[in-house]
C-alpha positions as CSV (number, residue, x, y, z in Angstrom):
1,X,33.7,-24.3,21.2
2,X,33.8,-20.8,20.0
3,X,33.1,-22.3,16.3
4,X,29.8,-24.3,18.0
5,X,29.0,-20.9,19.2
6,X,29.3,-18.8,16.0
7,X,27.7,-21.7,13.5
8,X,24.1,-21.5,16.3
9,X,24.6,-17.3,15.7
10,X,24.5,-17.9,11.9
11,X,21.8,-20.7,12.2
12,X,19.5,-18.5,14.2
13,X,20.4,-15.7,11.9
14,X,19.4,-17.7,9.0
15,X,16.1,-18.8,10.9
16,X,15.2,-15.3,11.2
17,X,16.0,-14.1,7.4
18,X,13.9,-17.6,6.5
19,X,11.1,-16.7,8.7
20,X,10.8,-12.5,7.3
21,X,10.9,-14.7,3.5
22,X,7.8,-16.8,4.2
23,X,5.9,-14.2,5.9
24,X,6.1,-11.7,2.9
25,X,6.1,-14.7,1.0
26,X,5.2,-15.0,-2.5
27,X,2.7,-12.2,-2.9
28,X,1.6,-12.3,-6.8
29,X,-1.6,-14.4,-6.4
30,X,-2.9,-11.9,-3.4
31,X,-1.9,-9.0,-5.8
32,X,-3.7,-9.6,-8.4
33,X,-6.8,-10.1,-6.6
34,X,-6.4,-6.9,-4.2
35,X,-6.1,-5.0,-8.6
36,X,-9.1,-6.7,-9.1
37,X,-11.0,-6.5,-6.2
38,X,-10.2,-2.2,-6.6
39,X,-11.6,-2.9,-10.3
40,X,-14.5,-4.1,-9.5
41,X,-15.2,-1.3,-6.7
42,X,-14.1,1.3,-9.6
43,X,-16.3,-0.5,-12.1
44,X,-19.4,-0.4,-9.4
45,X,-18.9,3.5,-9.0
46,X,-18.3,4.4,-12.4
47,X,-21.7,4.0,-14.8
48,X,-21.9,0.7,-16.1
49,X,-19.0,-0.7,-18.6
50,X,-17.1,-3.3,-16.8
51,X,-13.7,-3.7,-16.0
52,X,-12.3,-3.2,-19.6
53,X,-14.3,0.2,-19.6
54,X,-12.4,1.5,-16.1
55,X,-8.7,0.3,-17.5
56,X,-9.6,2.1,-20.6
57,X,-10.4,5.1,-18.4
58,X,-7.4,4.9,-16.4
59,X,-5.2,4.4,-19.7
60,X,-6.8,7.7,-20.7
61,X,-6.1,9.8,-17.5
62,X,-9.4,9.8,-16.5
63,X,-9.1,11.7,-12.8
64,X,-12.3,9.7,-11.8
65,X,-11.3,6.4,-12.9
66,X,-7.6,6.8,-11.3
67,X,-9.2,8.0,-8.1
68,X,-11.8,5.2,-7.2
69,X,-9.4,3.0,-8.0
70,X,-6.9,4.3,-6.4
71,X,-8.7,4.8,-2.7
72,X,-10.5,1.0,-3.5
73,X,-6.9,-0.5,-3.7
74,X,-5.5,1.8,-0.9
75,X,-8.4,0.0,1.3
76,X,-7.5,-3.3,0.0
77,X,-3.8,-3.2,0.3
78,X,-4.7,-1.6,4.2
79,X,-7.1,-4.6,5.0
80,X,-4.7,-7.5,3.6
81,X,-1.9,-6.0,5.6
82,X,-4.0,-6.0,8.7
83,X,-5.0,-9.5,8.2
84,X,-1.1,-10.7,7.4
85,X,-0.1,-8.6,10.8
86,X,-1.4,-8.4,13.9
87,X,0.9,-5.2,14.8
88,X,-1.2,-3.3,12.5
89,X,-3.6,-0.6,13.8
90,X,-5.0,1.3,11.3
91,X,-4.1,3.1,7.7
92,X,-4.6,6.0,6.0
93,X,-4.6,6.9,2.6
94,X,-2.8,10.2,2.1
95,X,-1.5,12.5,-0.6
96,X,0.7,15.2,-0.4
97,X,1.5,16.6,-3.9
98,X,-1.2,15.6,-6.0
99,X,-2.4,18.1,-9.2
100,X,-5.4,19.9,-7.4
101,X,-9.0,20.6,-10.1
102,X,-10.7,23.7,-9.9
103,X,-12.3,22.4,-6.6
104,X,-9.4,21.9,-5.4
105,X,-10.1,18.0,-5.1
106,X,-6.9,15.9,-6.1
107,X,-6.4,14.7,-10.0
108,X,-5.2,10.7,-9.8
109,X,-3.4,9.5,-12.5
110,X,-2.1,6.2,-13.9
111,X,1.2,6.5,-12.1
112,X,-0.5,8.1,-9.2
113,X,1.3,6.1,-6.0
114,X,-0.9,4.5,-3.4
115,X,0.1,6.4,-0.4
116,X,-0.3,4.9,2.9
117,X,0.7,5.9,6.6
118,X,0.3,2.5,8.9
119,X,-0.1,2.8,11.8
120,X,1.4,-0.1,14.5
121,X,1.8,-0.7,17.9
122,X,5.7,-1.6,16.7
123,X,7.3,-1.7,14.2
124,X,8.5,-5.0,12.5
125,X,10.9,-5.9,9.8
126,X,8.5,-8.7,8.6
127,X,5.8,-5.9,7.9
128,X,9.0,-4.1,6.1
129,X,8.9,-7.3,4.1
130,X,5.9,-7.7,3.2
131,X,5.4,-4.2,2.1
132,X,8.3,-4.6,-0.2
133,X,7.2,-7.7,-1.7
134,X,3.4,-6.1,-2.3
135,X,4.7,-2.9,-3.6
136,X,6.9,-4.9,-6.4
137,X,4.1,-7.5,-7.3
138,X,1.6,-4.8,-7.7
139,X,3.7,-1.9,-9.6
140,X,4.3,-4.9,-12.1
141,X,1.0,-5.6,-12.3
142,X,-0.6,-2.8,-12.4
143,X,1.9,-1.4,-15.0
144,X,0.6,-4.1,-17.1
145,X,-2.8,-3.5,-16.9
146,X,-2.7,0.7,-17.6
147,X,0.2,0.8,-20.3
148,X,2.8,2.7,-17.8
149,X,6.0,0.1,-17.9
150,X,8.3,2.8,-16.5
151,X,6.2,3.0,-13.3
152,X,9.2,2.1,-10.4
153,X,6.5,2.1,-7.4
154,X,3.2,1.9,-6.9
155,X,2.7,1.6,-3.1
156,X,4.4,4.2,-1.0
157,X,4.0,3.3,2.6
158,X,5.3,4.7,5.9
159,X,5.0,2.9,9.0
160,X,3.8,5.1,11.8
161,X,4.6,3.4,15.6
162,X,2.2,4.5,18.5
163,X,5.5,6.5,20.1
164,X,5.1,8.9,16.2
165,X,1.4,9.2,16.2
166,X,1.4,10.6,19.6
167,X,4.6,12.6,19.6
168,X,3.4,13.6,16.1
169,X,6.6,13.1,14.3
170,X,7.4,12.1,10.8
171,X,4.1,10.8,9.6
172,X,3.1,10.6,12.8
173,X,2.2,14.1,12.0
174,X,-0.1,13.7,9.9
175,X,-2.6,11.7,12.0
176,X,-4.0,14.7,14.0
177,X,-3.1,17.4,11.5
178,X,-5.6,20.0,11.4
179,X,-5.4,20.4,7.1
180,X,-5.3,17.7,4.5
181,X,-5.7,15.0,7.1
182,X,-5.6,11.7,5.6
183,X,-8.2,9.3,4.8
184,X,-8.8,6.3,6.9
185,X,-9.0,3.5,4.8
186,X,-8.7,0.4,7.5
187,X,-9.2,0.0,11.7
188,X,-8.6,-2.7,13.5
């Protein structure tokens, strides 16, 4: 009886760590189009040159380049994890030690990290997951495309609960503060 008992506990165990797999599931495909789809929203805001033009741009450290592309794939990567969960609220993009210009506007570079705060009604290991799997199918690819192998992460992203947001705790914090607010990039 008590080895019945413990082989259901490891099947529903397994069931679980199955079902967090195939919801962050094989993420490449999506990837590369949320990379392209920031691109072509680059390309469009940048004069005319085409794709090829804006990777040579953000190769260069162009500040420009990096930065539409950057806040294009930050509203990208918001609206696909929006669509894959329903425990998502909003996002924001969000940067906290960024190189400032004379007007004080951040500097993007190649390596610059996507920073997000999500906010959920709960948090959920399978939206864990699937950040995860994003994060490593687009630092690859992305690497790729500007030159920057060495790059370990591209999406940084902290989960924000309602229970955060309104005790304004953690990142939670930083979704009513009164400087450098963050940019919202995705609502439900």
């Amino acid at each position: 009886m008590l080895e019945v008992l413990r082989s259901l506990q490891f099947a529903a165990v397994a069931e679980r760590a199955a079902a967090r797999r195939s919801s962050a599931g094989d993420v490449s495909e999506p990837a590369e189009a949320l990379l392209n789809a920031a691109l072509a929203v680059c390309a469009q805001k940048l004069e005319p040159g085409g794709d090829r033009d804006v990777i040579g741009r953000m190769r260069e450290g162009d500040g420009a380049a990096c930065g539409y592309y950057r806040a294009a794939l930050a509203a990208r990567v918001a609206a696909y994890l929006g669509e894959r969960e329903q425990s998502v609220k909003s996002a924001y993009l969000f940067d906290y030690d960024a190189a400032s210009d004379e007007e004080g506007e951040e500097c993007a570079t190649p390596t610059s990290p996507v920073r997000l705060v999500v906010h959920v009604s709960e948090k959920t290991g399978a939206l864990g997951a699937l950040i995860q799997s994003l994060d490593s199918a687009l630092t690859g690819q992305h690497a790729r495309l500007v030159g920057t192998p060495e790059l370990a992460h591209l999406l940084e992203a902290h989960v924000v609960d309602d229970a955060e947001a309104e005790a304004r705790t953690g990142y939670g914090a930083l979704l009513s503060a009164r400087h450098r607010r963050p940019l919202q990039v995705w609502k439900r």
